[in-house]
C-alpha positions as CSV (number, residue, x, y, z in Angstrom):
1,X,-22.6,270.8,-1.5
2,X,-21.3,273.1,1.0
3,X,-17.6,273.9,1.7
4,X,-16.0,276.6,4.2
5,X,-12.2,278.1,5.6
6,X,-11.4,280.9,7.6
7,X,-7.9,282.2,7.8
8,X,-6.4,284.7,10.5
9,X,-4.1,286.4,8.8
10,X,-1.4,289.0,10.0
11,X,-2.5,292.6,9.2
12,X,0.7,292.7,6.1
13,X,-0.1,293.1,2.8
14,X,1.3,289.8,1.7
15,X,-1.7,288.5,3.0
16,X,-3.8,289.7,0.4
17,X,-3.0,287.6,-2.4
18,X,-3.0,284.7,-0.3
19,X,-6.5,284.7,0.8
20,X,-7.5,285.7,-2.8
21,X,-5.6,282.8,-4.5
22,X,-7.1,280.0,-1.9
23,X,-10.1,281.5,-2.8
24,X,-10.0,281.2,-6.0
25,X,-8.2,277.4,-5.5
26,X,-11.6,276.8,-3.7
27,X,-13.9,277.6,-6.6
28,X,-11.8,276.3,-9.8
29,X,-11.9,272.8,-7.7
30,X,-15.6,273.1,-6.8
31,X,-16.2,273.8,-10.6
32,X,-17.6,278.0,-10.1
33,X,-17.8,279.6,-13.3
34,X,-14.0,281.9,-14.0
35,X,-16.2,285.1,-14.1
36,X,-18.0,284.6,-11.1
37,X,-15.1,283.4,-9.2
38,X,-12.9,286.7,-10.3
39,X,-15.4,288.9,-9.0
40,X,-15.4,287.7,-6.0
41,X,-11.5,287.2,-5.6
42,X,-11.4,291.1,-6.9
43,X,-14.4,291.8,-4.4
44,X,-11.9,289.8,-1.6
45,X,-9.3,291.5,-1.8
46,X,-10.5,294.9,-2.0
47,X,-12.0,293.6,1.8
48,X,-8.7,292.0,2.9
49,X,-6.6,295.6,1.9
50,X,-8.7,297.5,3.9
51,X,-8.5,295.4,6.8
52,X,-4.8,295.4,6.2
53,X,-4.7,299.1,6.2
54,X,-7.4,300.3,8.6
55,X,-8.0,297.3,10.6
56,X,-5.9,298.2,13.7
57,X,-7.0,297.4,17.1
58,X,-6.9,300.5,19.9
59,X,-9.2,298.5,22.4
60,X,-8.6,296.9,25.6
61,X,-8.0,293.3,24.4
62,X,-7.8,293.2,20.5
63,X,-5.0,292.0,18.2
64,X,-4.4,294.8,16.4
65,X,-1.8,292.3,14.0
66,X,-4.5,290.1,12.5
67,X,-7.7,290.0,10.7
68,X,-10.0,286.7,9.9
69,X,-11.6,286.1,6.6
70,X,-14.1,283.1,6.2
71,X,-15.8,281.9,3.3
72,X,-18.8,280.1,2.7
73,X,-19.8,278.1,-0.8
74,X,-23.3,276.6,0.4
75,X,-25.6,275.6,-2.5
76,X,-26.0,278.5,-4.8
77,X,-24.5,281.2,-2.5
78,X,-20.9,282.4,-1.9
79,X,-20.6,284.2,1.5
80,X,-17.3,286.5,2.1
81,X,-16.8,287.7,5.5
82,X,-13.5,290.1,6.3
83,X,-13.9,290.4,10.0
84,X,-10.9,293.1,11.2
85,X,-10.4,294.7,15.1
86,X,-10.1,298.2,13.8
87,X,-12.2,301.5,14.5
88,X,-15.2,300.8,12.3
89,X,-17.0,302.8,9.9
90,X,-18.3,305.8,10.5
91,X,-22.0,306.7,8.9
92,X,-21.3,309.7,7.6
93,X,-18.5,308.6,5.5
94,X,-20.7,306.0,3.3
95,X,-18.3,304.2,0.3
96,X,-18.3,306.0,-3.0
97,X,-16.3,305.5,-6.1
98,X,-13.0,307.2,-6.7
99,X,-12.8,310.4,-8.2
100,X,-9.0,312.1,-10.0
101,X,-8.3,313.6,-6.6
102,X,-8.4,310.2,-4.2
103,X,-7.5,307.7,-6.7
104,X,-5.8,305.8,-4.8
105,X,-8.3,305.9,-1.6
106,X,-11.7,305.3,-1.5
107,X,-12.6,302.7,-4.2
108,X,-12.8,299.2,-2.1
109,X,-16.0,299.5,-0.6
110,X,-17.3,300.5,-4.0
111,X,-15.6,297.8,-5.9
112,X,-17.5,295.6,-3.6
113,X,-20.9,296.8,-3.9
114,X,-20.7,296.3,-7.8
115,X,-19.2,292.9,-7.5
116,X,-21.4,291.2,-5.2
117,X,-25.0,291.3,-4.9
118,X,-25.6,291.6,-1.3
119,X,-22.8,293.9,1.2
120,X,-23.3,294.3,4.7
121,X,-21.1,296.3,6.7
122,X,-21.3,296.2,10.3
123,X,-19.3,297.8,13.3
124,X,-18.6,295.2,16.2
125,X,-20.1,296.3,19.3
126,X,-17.8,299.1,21.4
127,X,-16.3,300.1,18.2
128,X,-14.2,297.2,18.3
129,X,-13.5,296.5,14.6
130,X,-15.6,296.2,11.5
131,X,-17.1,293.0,9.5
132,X,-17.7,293.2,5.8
133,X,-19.4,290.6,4.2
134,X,-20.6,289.8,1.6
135,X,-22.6,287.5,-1.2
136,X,-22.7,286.3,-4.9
137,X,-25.2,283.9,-6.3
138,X,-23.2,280.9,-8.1
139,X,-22.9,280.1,-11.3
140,X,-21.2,276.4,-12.3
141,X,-19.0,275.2,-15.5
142,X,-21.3,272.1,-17.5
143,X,-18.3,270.1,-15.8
144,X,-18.5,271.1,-12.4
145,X,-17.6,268.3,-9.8
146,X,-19.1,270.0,-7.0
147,X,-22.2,271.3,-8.5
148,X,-25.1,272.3,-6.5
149,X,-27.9,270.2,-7.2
């Protein structure tokens, strides 16, 4: 069984819970067990905020309005990219958990790596935006429709 969507979504923070509740529409109808399927959603929109907030476009031919998000369920495997036309990461500011003082900053990234098992994050070529992605082994309710066999 394999299943995908992308969205392109306007950089507002309405669009979070949108993307998070189609994706967790997605699994419930594909029959993905509730606890792997709420990591990920938590995992997606952690993604999807910080595109929302840092995902701006400043070069020559970007919309800085929009990001994309695309999901794969293929087999056993859920991919999650977040795909944004911001300024990238920079390396010497690697993702760490939040402390007292940046509550409120920080955490995403973090969240991310703890949810899923494998996180890449990339920088588009010319510092022309960021992709996150990343991926969570399946697991399936005894009634699953969809199951992978």
């Amino acid at each position: 069984m394999s299943i995908w969507w992308s969205l392109h979504l306007r950089r507002e923070a309405a669009s979070v819970p949108l993307a998070r509740r189609l994706l967790l529409g997605t699994m419930e109808t594909a029959g993905v067990d509730p606890d792997v399927s709420y990591d990920l959603s938590v995992a997606l929109s952690e993604a999807c905020a910080n595109a929302v907030e840092h995902g701006g476009g400043t070069a020559p031919g970007t919309f800085s309005g929009a990001y994309r998000v695309t999901a794969y369920l293929d087999g056993e495997m859920c991919r999650i990219e977040v795909t944004d036309s911001g300024p990238g990461f920079t390396a010497d500011r690697p993702p760490r958990p939040a402390t007292a003082e940046d509550a409120e900053n920080g955490r995403g990234l973090y969240l991310i790596r703890e949810l899923a098992d494998h996180v890449r994050i990339v920088n588009k070529p010319g510092r022309a935006g960021a992709v996150v992605s990343f991926d969570k082994l399946l697991k399936w309710r005894k009634d699953a429709p969809l199951m992978a066999v």
